[in-house]
OpenMM code with the backbone's topology and positions (N, CA, C; nanometers):
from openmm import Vec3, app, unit

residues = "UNK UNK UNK UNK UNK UNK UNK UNK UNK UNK UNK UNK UNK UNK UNK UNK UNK UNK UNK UNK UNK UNK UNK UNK UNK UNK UNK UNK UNK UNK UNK UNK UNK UNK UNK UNK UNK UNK UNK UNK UNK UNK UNK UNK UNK UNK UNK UNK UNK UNK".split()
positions = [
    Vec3(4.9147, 10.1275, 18.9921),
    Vec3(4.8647, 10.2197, 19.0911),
    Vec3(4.8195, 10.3488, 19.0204),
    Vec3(4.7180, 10.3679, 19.0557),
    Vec3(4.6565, 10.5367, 18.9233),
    Vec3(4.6865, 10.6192, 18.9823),
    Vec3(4.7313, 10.6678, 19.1508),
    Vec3(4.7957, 10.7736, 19.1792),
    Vec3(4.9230, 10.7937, 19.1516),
    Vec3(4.9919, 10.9232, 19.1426),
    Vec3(5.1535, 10.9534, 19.1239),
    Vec3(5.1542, 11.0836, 19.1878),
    Vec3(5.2546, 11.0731, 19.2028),
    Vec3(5.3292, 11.1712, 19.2954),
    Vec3(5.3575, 11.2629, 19.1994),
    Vec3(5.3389, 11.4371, 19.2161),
    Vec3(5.3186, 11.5597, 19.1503),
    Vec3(5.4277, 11.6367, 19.2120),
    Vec3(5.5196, 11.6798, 19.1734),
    Vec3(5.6134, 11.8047, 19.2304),
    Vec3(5.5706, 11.9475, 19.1466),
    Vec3(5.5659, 12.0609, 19.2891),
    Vec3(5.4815, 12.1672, 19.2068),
    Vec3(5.6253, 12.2498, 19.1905),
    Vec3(5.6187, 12.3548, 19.1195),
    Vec3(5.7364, 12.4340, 19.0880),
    Vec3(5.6296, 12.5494, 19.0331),
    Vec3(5.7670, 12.6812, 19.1062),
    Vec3(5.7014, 12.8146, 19.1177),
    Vec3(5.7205, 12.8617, 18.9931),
    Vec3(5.5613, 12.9116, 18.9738),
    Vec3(5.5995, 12.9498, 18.7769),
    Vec3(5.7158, 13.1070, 18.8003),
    Vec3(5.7254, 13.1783, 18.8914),
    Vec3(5.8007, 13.3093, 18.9139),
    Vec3(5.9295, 13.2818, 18.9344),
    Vec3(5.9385, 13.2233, 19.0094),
    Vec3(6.1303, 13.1668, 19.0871),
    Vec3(6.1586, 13.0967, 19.0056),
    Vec3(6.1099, 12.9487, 18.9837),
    Vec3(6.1489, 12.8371, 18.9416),
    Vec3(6.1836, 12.7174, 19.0473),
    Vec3(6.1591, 12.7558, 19.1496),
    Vec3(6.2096, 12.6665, 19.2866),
    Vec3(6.1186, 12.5556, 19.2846),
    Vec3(6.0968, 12.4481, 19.3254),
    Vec3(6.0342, 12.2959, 19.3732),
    Vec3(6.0030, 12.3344, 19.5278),
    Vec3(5.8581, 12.3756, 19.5370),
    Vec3(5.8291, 12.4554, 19.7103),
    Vec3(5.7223, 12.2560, 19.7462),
    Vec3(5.6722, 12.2550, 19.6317),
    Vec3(5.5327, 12.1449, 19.7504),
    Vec3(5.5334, 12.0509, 19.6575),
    Vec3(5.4794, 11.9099, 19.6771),
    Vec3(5.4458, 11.7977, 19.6314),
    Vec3(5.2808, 11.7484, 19.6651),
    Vec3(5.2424, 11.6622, 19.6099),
    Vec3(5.0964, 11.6538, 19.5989),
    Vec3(5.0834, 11.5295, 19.4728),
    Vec3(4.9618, 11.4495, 19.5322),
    Vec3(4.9446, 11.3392, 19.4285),
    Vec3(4.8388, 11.3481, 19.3467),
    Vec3(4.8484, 11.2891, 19.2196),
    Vec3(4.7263, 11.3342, 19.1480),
    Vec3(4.6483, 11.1784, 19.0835),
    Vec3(4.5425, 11.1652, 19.0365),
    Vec3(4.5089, 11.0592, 19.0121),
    Vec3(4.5531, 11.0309, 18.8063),
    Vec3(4.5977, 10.9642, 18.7819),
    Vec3(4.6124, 10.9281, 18.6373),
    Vec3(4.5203, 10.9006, 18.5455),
    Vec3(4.4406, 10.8487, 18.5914),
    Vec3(4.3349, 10.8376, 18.5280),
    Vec3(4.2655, 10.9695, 18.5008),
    Vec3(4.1993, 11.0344, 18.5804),
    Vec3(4.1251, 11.1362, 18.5602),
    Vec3(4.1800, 11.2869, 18.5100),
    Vec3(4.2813, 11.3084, 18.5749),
    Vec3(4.3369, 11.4055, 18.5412),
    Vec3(4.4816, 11.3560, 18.4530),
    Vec3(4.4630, 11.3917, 18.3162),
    Vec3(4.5720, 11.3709, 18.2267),
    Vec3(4.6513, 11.5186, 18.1805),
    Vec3(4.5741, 11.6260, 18.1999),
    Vec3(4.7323, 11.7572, 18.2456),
    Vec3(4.7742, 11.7383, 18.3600),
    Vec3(4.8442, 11.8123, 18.3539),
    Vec3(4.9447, 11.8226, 18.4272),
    Vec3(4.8450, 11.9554, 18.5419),
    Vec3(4.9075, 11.9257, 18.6878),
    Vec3(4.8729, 12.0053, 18.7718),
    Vec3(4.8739, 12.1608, 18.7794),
    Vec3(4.8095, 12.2271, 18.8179),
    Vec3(4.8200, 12.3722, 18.7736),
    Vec3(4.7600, 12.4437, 18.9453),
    Vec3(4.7962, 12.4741, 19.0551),
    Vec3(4.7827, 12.5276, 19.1517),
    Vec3(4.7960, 12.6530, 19.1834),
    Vec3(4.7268, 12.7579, 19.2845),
    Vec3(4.7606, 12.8791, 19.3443),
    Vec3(4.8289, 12.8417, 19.4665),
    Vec3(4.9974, 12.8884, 19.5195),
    Vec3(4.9723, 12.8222, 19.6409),
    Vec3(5.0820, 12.9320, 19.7066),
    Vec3(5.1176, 12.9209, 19.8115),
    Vec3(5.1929, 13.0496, 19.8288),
    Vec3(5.3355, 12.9718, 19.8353),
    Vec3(5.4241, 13.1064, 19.8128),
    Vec3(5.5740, 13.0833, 19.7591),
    Vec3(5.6204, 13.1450, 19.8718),
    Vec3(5.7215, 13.0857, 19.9537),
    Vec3(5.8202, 13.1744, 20.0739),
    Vec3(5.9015, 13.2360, 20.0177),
    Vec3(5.9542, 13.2119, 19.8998),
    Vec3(6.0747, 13.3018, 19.8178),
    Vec3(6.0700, 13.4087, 19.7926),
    Vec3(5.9145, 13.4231, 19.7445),
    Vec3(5.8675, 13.5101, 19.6980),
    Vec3(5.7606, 13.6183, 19.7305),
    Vec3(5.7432, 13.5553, 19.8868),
    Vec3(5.6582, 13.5985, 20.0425),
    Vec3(5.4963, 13.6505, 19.9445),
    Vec3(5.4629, 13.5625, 19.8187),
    Vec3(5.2874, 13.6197, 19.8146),
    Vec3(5.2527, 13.4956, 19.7206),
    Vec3(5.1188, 13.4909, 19.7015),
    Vec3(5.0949, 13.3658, 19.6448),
    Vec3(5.0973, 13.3480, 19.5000),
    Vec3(5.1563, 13.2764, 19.4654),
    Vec3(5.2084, 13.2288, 19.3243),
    Vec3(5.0844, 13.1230, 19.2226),
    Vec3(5.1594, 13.1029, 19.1190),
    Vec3(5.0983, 12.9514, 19.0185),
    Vec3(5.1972, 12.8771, 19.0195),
    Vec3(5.1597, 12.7735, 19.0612),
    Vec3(5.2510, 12.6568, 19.0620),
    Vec3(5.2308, 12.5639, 18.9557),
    Vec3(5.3167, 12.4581, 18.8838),
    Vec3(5.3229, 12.3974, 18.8178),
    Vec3(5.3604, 12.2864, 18.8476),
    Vec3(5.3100, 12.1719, 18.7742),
    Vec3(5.3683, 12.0079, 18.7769),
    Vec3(5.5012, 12.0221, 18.7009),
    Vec3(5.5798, 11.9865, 18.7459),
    Vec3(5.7375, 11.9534, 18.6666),
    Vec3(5.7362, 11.8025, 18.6636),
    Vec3(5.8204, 11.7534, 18.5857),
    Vec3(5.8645, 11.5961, 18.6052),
    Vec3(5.9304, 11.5610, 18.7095),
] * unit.nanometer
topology = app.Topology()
chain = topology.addChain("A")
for resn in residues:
    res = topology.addResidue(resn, chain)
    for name in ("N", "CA", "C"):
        topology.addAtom(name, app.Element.getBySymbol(name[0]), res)
């Protein structure tokens, strides 16, 4: 299956806020998002974690 499942994590907190799938094939980094953080009440960079 070339999709997988992406968990984003707040580059500021460190918390696991959203999930999102990415395709394997095409995209071989790792996810890199703006998305907003409730922890942190303004919008953040999120990261792919394992």
């Amino acid at each position: 299956m070339p999709r997988d499942l992406a968990i984003l994590a707040c580059t500021e907190c460190k918390r696991r806020n959203y999930t999102t799938t990415r395709n394997k094939r095409t995209m071989t980094e790792r996810v890199e998002k703006v998305k907003y953080c409730p922890f942190d009440r303004k919008r953040t960079v999120h990261k792919e974690v394992k």
